[in-house]
Backbone bond lengths (Angstrom), bond angles and torsions (degrees), N, CA, C in turn:
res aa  C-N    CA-C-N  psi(-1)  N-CA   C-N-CA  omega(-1)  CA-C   N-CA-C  phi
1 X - - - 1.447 - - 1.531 110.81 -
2 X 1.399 112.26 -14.74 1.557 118.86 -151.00 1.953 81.41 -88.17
3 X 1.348 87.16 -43.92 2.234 85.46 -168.42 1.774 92.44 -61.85
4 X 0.986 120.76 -58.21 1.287 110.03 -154.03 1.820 105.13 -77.88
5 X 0.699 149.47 11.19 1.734 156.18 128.27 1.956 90.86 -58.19
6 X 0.964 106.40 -74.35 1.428 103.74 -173.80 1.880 129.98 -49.71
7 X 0.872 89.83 -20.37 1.380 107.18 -179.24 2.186 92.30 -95.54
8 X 0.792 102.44 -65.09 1.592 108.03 162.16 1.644 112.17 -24.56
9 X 1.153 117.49 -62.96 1.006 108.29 -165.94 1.697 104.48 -111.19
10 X 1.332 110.48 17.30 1.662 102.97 169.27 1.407 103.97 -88.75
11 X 1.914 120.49 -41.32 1.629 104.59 -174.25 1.836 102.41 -82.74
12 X 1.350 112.46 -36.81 1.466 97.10 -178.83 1.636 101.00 -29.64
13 X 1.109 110.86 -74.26 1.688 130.01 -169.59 1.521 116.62 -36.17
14 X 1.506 102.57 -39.02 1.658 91.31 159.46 1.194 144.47 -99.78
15 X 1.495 124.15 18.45 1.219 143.72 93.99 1.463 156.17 24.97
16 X 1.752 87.83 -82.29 1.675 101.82 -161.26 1.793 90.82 -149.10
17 X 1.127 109.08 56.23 1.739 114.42 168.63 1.706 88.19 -51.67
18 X 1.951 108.82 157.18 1.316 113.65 -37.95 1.655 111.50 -89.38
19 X 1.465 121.21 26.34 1.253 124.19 -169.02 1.490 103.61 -71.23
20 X 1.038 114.36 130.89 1.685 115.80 171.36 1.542 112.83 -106.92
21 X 1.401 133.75 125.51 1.555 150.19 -166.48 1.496 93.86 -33.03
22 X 1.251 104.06 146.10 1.984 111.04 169.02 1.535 100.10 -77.14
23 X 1.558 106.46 -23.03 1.820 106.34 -155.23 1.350 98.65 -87.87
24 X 1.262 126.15 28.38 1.446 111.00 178.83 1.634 112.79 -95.07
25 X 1.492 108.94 -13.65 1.598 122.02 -169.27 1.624 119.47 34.52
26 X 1.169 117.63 49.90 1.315 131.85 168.80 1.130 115.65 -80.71
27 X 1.753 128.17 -74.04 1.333 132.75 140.40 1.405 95.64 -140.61
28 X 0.941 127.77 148.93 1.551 142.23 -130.02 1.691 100.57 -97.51
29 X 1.196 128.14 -32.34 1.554 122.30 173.79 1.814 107.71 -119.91
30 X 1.481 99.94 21.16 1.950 89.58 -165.98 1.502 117.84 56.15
31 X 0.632 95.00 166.52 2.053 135.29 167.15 1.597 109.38 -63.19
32 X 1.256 122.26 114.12 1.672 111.20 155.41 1.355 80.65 -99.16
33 X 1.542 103.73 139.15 1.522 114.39 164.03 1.878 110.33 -140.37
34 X 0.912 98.37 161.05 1.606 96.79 -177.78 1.866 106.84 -103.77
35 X 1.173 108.77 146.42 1.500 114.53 -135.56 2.031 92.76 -129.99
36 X 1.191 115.80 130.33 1.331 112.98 163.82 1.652 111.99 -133.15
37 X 1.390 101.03 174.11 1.658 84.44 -155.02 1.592 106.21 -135.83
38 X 1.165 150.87 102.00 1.745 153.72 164.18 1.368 120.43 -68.35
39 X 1.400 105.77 154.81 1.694 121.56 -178.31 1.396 104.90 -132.31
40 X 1.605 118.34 -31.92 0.946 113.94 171.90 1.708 152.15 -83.27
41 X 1.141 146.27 100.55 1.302 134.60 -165.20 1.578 118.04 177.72
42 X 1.082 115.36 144.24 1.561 109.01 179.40 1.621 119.20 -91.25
43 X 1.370 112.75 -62.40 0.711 111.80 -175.83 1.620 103.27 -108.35
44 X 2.020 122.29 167.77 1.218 112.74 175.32 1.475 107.50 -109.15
45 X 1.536 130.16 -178.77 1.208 155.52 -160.30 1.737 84.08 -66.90
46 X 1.355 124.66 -65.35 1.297 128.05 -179.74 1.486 130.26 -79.85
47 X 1.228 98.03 39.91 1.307 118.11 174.97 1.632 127.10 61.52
48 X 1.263 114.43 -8.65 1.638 122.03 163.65 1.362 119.34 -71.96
49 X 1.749 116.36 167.86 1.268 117.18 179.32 1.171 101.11 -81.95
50 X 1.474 114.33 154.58 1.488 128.13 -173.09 1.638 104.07 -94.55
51 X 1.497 125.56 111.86 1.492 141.98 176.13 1.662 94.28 -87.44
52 X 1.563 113.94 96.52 1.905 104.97 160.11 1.275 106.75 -58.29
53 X 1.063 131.68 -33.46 1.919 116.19 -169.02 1.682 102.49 -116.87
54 X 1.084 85.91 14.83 2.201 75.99 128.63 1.258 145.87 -74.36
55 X 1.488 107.17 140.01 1.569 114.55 -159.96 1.951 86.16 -88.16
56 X 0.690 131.42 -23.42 1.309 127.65 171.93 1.597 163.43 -54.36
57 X 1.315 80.13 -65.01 1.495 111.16 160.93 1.337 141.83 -73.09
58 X 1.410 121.20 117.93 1.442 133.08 -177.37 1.567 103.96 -141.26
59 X 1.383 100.71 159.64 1.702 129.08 -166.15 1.653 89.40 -109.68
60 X 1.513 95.64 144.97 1.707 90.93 163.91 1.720 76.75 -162.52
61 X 1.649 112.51 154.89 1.170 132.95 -164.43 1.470 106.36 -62.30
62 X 1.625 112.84 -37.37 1.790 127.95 -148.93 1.336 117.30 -131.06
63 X 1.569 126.69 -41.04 1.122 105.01 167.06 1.473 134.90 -76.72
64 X 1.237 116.26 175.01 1.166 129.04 -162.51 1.324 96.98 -87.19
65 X 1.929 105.27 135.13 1.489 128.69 -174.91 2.037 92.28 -62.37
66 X 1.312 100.66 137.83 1.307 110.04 -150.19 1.369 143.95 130.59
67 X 1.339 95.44 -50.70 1.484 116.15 -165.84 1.597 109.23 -64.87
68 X 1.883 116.53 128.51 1.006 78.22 142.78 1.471 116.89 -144.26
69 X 1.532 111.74 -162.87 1.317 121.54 -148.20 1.531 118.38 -144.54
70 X 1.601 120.55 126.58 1.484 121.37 -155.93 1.820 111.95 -92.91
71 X 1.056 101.19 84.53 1.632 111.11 179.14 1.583 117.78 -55.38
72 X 1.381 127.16 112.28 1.371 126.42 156.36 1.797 105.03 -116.04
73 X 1.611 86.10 136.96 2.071 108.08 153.62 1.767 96.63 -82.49
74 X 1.150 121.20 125.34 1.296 127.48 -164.69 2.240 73.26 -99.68
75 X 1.374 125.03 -14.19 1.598 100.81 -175.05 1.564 81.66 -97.20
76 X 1.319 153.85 -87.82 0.561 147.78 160.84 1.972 142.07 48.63
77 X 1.500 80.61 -89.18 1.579 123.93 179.15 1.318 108.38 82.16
78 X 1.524 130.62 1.62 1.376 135.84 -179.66 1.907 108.34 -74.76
79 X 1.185 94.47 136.71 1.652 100.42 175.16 1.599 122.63 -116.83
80 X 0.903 148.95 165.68 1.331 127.12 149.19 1.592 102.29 -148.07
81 X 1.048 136.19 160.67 1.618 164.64 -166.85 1.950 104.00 -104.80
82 X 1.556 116.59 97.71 1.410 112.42 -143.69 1.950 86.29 -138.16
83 X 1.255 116.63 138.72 1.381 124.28 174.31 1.459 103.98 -123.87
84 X 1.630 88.49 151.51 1.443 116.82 -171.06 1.238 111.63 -78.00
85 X 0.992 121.53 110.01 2.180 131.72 -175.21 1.248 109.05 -146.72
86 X 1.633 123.68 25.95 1.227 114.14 160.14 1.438 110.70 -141.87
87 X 1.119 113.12 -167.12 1.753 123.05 165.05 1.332 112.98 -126.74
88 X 1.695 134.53 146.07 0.885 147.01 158.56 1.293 99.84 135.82
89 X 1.418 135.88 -171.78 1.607 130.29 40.23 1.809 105.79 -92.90
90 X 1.226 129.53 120.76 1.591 118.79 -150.85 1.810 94.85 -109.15
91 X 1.205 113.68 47.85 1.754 137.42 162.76 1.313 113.38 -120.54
92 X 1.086 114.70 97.32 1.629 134.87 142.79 1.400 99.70 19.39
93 X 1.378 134.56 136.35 1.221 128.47 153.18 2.183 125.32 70.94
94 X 1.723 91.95 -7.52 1.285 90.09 -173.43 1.603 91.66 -114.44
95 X 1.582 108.84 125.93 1.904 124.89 169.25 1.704 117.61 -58.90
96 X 1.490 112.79 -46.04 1.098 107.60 -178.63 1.342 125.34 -159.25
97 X 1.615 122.20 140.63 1.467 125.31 -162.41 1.456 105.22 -93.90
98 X 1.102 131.39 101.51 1.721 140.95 150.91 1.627 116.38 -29.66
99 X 1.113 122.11 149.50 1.506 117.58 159.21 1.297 84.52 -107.03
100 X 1.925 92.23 171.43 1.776 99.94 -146.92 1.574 100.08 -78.54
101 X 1.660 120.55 -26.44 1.345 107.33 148.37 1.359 154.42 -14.18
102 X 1.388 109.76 -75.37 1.199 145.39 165.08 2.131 92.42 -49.88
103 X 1.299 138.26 -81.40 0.919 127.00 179.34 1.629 136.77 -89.97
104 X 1.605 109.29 22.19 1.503 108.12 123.48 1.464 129.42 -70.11
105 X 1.421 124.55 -35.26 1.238 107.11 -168.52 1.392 117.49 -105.22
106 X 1.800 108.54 15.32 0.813 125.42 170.88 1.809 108.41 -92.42
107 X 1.320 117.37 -27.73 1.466 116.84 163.88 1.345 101.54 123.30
108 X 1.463 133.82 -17.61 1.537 132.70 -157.90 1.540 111.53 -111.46
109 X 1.276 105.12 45.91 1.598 99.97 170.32 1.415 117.46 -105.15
110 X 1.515 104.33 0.33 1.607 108.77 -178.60 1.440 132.67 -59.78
111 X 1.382 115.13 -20.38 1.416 130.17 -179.60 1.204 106.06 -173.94
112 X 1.771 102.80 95.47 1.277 111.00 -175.03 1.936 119.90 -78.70
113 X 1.234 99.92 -4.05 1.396 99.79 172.02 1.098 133.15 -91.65
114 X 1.688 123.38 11.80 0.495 130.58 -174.34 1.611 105.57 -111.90
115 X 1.330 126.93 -10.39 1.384 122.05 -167.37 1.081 135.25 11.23
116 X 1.823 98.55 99.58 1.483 132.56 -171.42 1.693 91.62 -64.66
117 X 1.428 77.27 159.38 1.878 92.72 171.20 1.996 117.40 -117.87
118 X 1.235 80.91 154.34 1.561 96.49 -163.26 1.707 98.99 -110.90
119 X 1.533 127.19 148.43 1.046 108.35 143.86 1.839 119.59 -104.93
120 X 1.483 108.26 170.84 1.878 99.23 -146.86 1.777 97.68 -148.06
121 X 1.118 103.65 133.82 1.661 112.71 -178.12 1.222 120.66 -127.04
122 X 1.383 110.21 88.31 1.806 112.85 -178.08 1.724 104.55 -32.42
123 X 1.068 128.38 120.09 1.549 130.50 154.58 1.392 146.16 -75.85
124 X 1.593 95.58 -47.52 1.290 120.53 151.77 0.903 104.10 -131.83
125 X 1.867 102.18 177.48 2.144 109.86 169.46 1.567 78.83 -139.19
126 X 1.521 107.12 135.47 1.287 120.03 165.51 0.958 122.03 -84.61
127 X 1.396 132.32 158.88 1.918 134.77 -174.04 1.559 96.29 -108.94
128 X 1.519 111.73 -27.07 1.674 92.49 -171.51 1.662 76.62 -126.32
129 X 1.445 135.12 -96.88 1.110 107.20 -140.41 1.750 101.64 145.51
């Protein structure tokens, strides 16, 4: 069920940037979350090597290694389809850490102190990871 929501909302999405389908019933408007972004690290929280220019990979404090999760730049209109393989973002107020991949081609590496916001759609939740 998880591919076909996903597949659902990957061509809608290329389409009709940055509106994402009501019919996906995930949570109905996404997540604005505030977003920070790393290059550095060897190894990750889940025991893999850490790729900075992965289109993939993001840290989030709580879900389960696994997870993943539908990233839009609402300025943008770029999206990408990104799983959870790390831990952190360990700043106050920020939901989730990008590898520098994932937020070049997401658009928000221009001023990282400022931590741009993303909106974000749990897809799956993994049990193992």
């Amino acid at each position: 069920m998880t591919f076909v929501l996903l597949v659902v909302a990957v061509s809608y999405l290329s389409t009709s940037m940055p509106s994402v389908p009501a019919n996906l019933h995930l949570n109905s408007k996404g997540e604005t979350c505030r977003v920070s972004w790393y290059k550095h690290g060897k190894i990750m929280a889940n025991g893999q090597r850490f790729h900075p220019n992965s289109r993939t990979t993001v840290a989030h404090r709580t879900l389960p290694f696994g997870t993943k999760v539908l990233m839009v730049n609402p300025k943008t209109g770029r999206y990408l389809v990104c799983k959870v393989q790390d831990r952190g973002p360990f700043v106050k107020g920020v939901e989730y850490d990008l590898a520098q991949g994932v937020a070049k081609y997401l658009g928000v590496t221009k001023d990282k102190a400022k931590h741009p916001k993303l909106k974000v759609w749990v897809l799956s939740q993994s049990r193992d990871g």
